[in-house]
C-alpha positions as CSV (number, residue, x, y, z in Angstrom):
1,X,-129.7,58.1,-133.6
2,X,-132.1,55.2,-134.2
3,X,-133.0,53.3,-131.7
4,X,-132.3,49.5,-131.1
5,X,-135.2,46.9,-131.0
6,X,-133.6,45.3,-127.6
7,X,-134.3,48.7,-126.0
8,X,-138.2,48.0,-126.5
9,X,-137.9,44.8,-125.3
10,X,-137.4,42.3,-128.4
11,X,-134.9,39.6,-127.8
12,X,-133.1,38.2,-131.0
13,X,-132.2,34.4,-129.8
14,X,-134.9,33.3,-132.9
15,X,-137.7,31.9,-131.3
16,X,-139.0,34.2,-128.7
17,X,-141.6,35.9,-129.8
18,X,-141.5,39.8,-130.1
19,X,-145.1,40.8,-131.2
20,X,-146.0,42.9,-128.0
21,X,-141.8,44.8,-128.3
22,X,-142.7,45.2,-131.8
23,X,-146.0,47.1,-131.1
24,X,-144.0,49.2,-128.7
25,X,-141.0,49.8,-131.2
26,X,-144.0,50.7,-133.5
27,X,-146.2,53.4,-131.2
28,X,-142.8,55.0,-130.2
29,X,-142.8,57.0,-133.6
30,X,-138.5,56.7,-133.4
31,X,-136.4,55.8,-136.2
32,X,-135.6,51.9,-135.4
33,X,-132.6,50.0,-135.8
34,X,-132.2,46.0,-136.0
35,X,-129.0,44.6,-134.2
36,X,-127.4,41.4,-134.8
37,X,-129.9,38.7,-134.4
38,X,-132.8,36.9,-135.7
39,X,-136.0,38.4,-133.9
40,X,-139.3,36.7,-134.5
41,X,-142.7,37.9,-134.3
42,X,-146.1,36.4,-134.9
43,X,-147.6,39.5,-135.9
44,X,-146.4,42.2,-138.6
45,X,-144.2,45.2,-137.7
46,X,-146.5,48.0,-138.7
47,X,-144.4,51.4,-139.1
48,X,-147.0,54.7,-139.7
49,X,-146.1,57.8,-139.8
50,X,-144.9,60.6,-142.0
51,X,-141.3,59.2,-141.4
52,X,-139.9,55.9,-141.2
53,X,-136.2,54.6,-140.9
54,X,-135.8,50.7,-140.0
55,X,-132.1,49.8,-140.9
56,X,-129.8,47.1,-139.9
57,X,-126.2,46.0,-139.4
58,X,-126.8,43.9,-142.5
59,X,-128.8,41.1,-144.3
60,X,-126.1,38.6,-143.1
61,X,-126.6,39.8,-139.4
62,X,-130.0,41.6,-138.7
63,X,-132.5,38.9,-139.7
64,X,-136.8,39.4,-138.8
65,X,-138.6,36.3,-139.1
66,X,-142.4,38.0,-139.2
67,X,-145.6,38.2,-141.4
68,X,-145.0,41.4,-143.3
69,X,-142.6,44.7,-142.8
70,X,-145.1,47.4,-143.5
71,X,-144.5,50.9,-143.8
72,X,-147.7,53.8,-144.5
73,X,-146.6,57.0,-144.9
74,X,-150.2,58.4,-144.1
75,X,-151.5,61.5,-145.1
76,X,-152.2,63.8,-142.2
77,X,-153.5,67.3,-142.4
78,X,-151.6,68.6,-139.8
79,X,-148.2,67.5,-141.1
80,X,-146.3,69.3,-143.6
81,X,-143.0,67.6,-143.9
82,X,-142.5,65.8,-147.0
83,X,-143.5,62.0,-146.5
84,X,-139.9,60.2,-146.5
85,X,-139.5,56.1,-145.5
86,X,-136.0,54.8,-145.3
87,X,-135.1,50.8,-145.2
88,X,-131.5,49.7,-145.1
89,X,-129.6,46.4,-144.4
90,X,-131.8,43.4,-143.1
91,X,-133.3,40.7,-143.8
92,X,-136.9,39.2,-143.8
93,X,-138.0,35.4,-143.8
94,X,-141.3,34.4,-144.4
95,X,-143.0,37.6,-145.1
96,X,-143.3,40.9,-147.2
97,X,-142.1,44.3,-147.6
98,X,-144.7,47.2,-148.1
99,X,-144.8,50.4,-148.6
100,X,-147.6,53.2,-148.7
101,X,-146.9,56.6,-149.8
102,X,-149.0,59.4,-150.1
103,X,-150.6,61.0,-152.9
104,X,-150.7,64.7,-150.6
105,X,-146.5,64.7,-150.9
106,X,-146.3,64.1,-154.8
107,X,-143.2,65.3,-156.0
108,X,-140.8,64.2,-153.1
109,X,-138.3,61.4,-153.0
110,X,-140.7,59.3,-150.8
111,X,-138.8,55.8,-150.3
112,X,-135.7,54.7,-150.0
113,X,-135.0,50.7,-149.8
114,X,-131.3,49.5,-150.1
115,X,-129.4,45.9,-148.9
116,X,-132.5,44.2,-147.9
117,X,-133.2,41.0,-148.8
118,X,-136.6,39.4,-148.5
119,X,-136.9,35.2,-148.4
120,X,-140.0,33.5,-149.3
121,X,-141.6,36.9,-149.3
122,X,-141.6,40.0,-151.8
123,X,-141.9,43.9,-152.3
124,X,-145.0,45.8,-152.6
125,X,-144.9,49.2,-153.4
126,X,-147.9,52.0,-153.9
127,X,-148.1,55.5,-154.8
128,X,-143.9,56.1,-153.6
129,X,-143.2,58.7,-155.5
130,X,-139.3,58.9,-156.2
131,X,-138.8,55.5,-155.4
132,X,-135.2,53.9,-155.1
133,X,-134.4,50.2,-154.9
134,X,-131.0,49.6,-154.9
135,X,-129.1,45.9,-154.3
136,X,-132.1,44.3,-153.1
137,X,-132.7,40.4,-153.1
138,X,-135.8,38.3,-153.4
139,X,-135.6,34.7,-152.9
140,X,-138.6,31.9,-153.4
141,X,-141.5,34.1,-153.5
142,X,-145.2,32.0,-153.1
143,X,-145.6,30.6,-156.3
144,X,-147.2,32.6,-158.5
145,X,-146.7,35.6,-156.9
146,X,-144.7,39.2,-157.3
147,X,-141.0,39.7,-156.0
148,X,-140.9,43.4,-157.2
149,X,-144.8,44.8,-156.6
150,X,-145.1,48.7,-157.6
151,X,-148.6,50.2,-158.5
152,X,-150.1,53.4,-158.4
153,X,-148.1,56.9,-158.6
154,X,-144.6,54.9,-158.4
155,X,-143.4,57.7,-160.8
156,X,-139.6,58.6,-161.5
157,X,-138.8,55.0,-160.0
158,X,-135.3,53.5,-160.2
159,X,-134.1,49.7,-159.6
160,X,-130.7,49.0,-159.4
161,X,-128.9,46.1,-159.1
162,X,-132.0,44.0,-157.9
163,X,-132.5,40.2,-158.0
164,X,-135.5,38.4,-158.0
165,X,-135.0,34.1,-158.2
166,X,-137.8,31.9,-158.3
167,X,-141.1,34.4,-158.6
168,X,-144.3,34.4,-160.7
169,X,-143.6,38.2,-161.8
170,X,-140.0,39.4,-161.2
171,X,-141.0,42.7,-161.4
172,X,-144.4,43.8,-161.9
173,X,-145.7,47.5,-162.9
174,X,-149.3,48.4,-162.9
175,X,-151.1,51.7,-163.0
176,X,-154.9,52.0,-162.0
177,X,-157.6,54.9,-162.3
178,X,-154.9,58.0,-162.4
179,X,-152.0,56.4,-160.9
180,X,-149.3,55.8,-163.4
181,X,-145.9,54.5,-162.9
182,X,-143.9,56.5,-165.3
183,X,-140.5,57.2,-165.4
184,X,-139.4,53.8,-164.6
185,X,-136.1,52.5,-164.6
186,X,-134.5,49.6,-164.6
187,X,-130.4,48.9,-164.5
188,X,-128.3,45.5,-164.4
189,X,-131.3,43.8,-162.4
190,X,-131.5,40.3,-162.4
191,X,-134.5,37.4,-162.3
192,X,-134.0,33.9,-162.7
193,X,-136.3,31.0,-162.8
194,X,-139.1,33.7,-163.0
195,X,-142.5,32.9,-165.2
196,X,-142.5,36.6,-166.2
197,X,-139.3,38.5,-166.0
198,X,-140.9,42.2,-166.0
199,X,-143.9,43.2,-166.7
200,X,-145.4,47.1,-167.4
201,X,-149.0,47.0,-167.8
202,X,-150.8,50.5,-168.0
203,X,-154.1,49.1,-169.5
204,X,-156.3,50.3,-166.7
205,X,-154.8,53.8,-166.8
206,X,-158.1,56.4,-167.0
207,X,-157.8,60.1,-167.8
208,X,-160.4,62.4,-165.7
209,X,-161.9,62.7,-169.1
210,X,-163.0,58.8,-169.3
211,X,-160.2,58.2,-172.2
212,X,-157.2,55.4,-171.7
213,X,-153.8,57.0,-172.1
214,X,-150.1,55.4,-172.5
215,X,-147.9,55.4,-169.8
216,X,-144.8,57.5,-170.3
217,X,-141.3,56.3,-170.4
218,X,-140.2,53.3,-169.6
219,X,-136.2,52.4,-169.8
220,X,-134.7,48.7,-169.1
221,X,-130.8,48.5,-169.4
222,X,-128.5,45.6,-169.1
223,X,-130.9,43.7,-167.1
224,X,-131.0,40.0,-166.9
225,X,-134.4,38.3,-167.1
226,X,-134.2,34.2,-167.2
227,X,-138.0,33.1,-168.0
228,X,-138.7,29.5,-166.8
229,X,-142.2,27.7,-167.9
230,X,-142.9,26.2,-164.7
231,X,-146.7,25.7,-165.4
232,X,-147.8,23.8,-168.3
233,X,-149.8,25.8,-171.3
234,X,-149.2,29.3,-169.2
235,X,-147.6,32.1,-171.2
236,X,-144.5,33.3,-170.5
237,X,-142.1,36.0,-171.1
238,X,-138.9,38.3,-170.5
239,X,-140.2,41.2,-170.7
240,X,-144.0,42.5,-171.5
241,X,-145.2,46.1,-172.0
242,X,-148.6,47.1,-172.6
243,X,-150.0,50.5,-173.4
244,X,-146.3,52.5,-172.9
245,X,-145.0,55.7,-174.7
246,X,-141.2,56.2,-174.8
247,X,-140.0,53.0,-174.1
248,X,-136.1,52.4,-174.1
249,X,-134.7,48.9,-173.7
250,X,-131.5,48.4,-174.5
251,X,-128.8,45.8,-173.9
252,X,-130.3,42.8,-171.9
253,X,-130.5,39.4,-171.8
254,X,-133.6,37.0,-172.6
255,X,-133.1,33.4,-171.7
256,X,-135.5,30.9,-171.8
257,X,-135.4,27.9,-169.9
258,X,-138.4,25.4,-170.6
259,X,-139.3,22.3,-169.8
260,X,-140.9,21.8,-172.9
261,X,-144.2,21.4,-171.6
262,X,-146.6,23.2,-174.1
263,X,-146.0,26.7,-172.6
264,X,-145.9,29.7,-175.2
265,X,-142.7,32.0,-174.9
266,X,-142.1,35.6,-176.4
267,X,-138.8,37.0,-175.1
268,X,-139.9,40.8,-175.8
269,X,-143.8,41.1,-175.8
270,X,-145.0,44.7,-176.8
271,X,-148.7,45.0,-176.8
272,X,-149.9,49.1,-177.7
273,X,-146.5,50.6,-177.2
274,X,-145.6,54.2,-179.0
275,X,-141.9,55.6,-179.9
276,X,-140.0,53.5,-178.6
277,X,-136.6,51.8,-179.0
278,X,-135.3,48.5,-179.2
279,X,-131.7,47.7,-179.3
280,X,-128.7,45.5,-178.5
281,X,-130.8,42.8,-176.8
282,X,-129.8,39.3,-176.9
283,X,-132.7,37.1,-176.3
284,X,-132.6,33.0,-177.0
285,X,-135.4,31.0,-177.4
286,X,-134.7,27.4,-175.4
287,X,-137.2,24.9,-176.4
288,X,-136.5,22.5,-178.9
289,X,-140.0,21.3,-179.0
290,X,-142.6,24.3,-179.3
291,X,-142.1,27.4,-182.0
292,X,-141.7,30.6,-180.1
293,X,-141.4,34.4,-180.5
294,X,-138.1,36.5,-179.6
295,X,-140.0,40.2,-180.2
296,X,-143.7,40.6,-180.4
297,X,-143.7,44.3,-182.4
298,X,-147.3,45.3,-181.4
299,X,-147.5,49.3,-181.2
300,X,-146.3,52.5,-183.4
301,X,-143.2,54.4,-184.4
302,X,-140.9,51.2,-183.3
303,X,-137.2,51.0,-183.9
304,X,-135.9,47.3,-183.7
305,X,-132.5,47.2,-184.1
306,X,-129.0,45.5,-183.2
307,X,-130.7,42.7,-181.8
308,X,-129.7,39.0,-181.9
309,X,-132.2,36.5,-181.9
310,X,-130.7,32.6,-181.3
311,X,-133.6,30.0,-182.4
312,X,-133.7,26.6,-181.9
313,X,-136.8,25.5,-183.4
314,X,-137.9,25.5,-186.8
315,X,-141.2,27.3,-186.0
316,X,-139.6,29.6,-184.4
317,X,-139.8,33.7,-185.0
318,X,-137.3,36.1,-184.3
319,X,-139.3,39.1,-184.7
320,X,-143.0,39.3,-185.4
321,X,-144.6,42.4,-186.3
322,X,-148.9,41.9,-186.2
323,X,-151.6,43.5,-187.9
324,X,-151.7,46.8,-186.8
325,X,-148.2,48.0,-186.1
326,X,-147.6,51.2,-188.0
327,X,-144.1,52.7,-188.3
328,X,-141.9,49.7,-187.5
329,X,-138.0,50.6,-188.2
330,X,-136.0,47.2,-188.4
331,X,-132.6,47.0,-189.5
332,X,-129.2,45.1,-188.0
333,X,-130.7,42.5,-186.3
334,X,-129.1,39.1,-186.5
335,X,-130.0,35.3,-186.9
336,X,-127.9,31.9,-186.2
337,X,-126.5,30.5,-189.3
338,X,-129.5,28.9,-191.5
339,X,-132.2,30.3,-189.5
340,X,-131.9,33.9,-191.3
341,X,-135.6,32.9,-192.5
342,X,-137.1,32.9,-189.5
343,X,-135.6,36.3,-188.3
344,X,-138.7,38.2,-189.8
345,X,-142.6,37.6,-189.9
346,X,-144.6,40.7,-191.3
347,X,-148.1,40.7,-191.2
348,X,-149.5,42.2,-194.4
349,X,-151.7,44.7,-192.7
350,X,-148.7,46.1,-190.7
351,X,-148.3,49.2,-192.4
352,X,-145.1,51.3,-193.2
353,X,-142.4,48.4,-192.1
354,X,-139.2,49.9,-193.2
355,X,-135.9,47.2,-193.7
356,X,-137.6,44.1,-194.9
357,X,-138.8,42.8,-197.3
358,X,-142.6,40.8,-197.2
359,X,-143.2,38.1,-196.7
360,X,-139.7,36.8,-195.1
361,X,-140.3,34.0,-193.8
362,X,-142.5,31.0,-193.6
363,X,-145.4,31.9,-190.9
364,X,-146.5,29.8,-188.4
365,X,-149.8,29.8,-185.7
366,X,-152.4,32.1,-185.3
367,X,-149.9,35.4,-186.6
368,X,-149.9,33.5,-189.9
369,X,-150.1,35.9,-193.6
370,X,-153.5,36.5,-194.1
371,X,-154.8,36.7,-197.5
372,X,-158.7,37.1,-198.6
373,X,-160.5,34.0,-200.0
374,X,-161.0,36.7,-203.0
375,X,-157.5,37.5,-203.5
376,X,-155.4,34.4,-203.4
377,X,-153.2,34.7,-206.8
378,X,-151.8,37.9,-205.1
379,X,-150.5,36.1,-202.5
380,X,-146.1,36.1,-202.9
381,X,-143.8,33.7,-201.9
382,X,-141.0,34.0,-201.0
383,X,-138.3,32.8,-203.3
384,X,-134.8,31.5,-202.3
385,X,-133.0,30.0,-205.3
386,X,-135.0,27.3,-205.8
387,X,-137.0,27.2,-202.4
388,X,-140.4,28.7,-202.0
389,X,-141.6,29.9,-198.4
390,X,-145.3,29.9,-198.0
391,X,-146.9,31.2,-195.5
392,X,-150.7,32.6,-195.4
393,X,-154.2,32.4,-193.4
394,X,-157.3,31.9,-195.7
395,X,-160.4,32.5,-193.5
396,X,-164.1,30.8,-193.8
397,X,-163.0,27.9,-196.4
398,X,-164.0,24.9,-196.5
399,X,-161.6,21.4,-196.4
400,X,-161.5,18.2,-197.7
401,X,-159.7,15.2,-197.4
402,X,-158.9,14.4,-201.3
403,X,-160.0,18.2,-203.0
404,X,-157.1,21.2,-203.1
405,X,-159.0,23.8,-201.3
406,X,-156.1,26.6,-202.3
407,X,-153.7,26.9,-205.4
408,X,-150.8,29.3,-205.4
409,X,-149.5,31.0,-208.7
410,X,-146.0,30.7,-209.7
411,X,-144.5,32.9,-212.3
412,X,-143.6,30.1,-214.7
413,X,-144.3,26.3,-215.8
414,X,-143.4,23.6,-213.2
415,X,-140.6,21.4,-214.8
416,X,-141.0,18.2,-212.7
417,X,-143.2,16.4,-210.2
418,X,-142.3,17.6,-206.8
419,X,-144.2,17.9,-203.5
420,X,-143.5,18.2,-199.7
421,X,-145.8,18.3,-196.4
422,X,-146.5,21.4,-194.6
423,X,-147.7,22.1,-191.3
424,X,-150.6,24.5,-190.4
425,X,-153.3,25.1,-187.8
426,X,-156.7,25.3,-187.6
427,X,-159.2,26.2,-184.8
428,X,-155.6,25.7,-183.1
429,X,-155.3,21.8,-183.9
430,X,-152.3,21.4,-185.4
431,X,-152.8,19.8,-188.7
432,X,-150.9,18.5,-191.9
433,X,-150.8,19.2,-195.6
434,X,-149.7,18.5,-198.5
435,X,-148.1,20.8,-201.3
436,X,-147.6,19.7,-204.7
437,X,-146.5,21.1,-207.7
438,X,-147.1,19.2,-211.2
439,X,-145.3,19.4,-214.8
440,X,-146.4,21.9,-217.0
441,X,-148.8,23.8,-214.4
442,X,-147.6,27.4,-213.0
443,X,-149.7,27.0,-209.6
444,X,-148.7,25.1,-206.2
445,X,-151.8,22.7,-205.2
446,X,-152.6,22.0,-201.2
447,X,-154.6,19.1,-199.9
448,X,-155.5,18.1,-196.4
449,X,-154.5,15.0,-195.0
450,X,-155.3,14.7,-191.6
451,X,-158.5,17.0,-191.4
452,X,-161.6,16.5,-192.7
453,X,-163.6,17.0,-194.8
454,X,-164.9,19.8,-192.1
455,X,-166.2,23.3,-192.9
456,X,-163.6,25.2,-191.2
457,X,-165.2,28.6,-190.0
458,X,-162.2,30.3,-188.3
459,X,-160.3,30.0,-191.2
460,X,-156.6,27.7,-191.9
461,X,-153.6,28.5,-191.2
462,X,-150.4,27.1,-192.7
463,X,-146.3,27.1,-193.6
464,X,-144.8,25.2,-195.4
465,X,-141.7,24.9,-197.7
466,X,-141.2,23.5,-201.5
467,X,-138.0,23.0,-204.0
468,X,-139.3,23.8,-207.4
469,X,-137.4,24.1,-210.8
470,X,-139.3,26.4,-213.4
471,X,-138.9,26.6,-216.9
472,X,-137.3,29.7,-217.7
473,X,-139.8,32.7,-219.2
């Protein structure tokens, strides 16, 4: 039977302090148990051994008001039971959670944490093998910081029913050296008001031989992840994976709630990801004011599918697929009424798309088409009817005010005078042109208007939209 903090000396009335019954509780090696009360403590309540088990009558009831829980399963040569920590029904205000495992005990079922919520405060979790998080609660973490912290060899790890509200990163993955989390998995957990909902990052994952690997398998299902752009010009997202094979997420929901500050969005951001599936997620992009992405496709044998994409903004992309995805599978994803355009933006050197056709939709930013200087007259728009979507990068050109820099060829004679403004970027300034089309000619013309004349290095960007009537050939 555990025993009770009062029998070490701790008094629950919330505001004696209980550092020295703490460090007595600690050095006693027992498994502990919090009773009703809220017992405070100046210093943290530090629990090492090979075993741990700190449980409680219930967040509602067993309440420590401290600096940090922490729990190190240390490695000790002379111990051979399998390193096991066990945290059940309490609360903590004002500090963290942590767990150490062990790398000497890989391949047990290291930690258990279930019906602990954490206020102002978060988890931090490293090398717990078998780790299992189940109806936890993070509330008003530091800003900036991590509600859900797991690094190293937090391999086969499960999250169930978990809520994060308020936190920088709701729940953060990283691996480092050899330490990879894989086998992660995530089920209906929820973050709200989070800069980053979850993010996987395995970019500093070594191999003994020196080489970077992918992280294995990855799986989010029917999670909830509410992204809000609390700082101005900071990124931020639902869900971001980088460098993951076998990656599984299926079913969730992206929302994003912005203040409309100038702070980028991508609902699903994959960065170097191989085999993997995407399906069933619902993801809506909230700001009215600022194009943003729904899925960022960046990786290999990729199958987007099922998803529904709700855009608000005219720049906005449901799907973007870079230079350098290979493989990509899309089919049955959906758009709202009128925005069926944006659903898709293909980046000619993306190689083997299957389900589209190029290019979809205008392009907007820096993931603009890009077409050589050498090759423009192979560049296609898109034709809807009478509408033409442009949309195209031309690097190293130079701009001026009154001369077209860039004609487009049109497969027959223009019939009448038309012309429209398009928006572009270059150097990232936003920037405005114009796109005319003249009677008898079978090109579009562009001009500057707001520009130059500069010599623009980087290259210009640009999307635009025209109505044209042809003469029939």
């Amino acid at each position: 039977m555990p025993w009770l903090l009062t029998a070490f000396g701790a008094v629950g009335d919330g505001s004696t302090d209980n550092a020295e019954a703490f460090a007595r509780a600690a050095a006693s090696g027992e498994a502990l148990s919090v009773p009703a009360g809220i017992f405070r403590s100046s210093v943290p309540l530090v629990l090492r051994d090979y075993s741990v088990t700190l449980t409680g009558e219930g967040p509602g009831r067993s309440v420590l008001v401290c600096p940090c829980v922490e729990v190190d399963l240390y490695a000790d040569n002379h111990q051979t039971e399998s390193r096991r920590a066990r945290l059940d029904g309490f609360r903590v205000v004002g500090g963290d959670v942590k767990v150490f495992g062990t790398l000497r005990q890989l391949g047990t079922k290291m930690a258990t944490v279930r019906d602990v919520i954490v206020e102002r405060g978060g988890f931090t979790f490293r090398d717990c093998w078998g780790l299992r998080l189940d109806t936890c609660h993070v509330d008003r973490p530091p800003a900036g910081t991590d509600a859900y912290y797991l690094t190293g060899y937090c391999v086969d790890s499960t999250l169930t029913a978990c809520y994060a509200v308020g936190a920088g990163f709701a729940v953060r993955f990283t691996g480092w050296g050899q330490g990879t989390p894989e086998g992660v998995c995530l089920i209906n957990c929820h973050a709200l008001a989070a800069q980053h909902g979850l993010v996987f990052d395995a970019t500093k994952l070594v191999h003994p031989n020196g080489t970077r690997f992918h992280c294995p398998w990855l799986t989010v299902d029917h999670c909830h992840f509410e992204a809000w752009s609390k700082v101005a010009d900071m990124p931020s997202s639902g869900i971001t994976v980088r460098r993951n094979s076998g990656l599984w997420l299926q079913d969730n929901l992206i929302f994003h709630v912005t203040p409309d500050n100038g702070s980028p969005f991508t609902g699903i951001d994959l960065q170097d990801v191989a085999e993997g599936r995407i399906a069933g997620n619902s993801i809506y992009l909230g700001s009215t004011h600022q194009a943003q992405t729904g899925i960022h496709a960046g990786g290999k044998a990729l199958s987007i599918t099922d998803n529904r994409l709700l855009m608000t903004h005219d720049g906005d992309v449901g799907i973007r697929v870079p230079v350098g995805a290979d493989d990509i599978r899309l089919s049955g994803n959906m758009a709202p009424a009128g925005r069926e355009k944006q659903l898709y933006a293909i980046h000619p050197d993306a190689t083997r798309v299957q389900g589209v056709r190029r290019p979809i939709a205008p392009a907007f930013g820096p993931e603009a088409w890009q077409v050589p200087a050498s090759s423009v007259e192979a560049l296609q728009a898109t034709q809807d009817g009478q509408t033409w979507d442009l949309g195209f990068y031309l690097p190293g050109t130079t701009v001026t005010r009154e001369t077209p820099y860039l004609t487009v060829g049109l497969p027959g004679p223009v019939l009448e005078r038309t012309q429209t403004v398009g928006h572009g970027w270059y150097h990232n300034r936003a920037a405005q042109f114009l796109i005319a089309a003249h009677p008898g000619e079978r090109h579009l013309r562009l001009y500057t208007l707001d520009m130059g004349p500069w010599q623009v290095d980087g290259g210009v960007y640009l999307g635009g939209q025209i109505t044209l009537e042809l003469e029939a050939m």
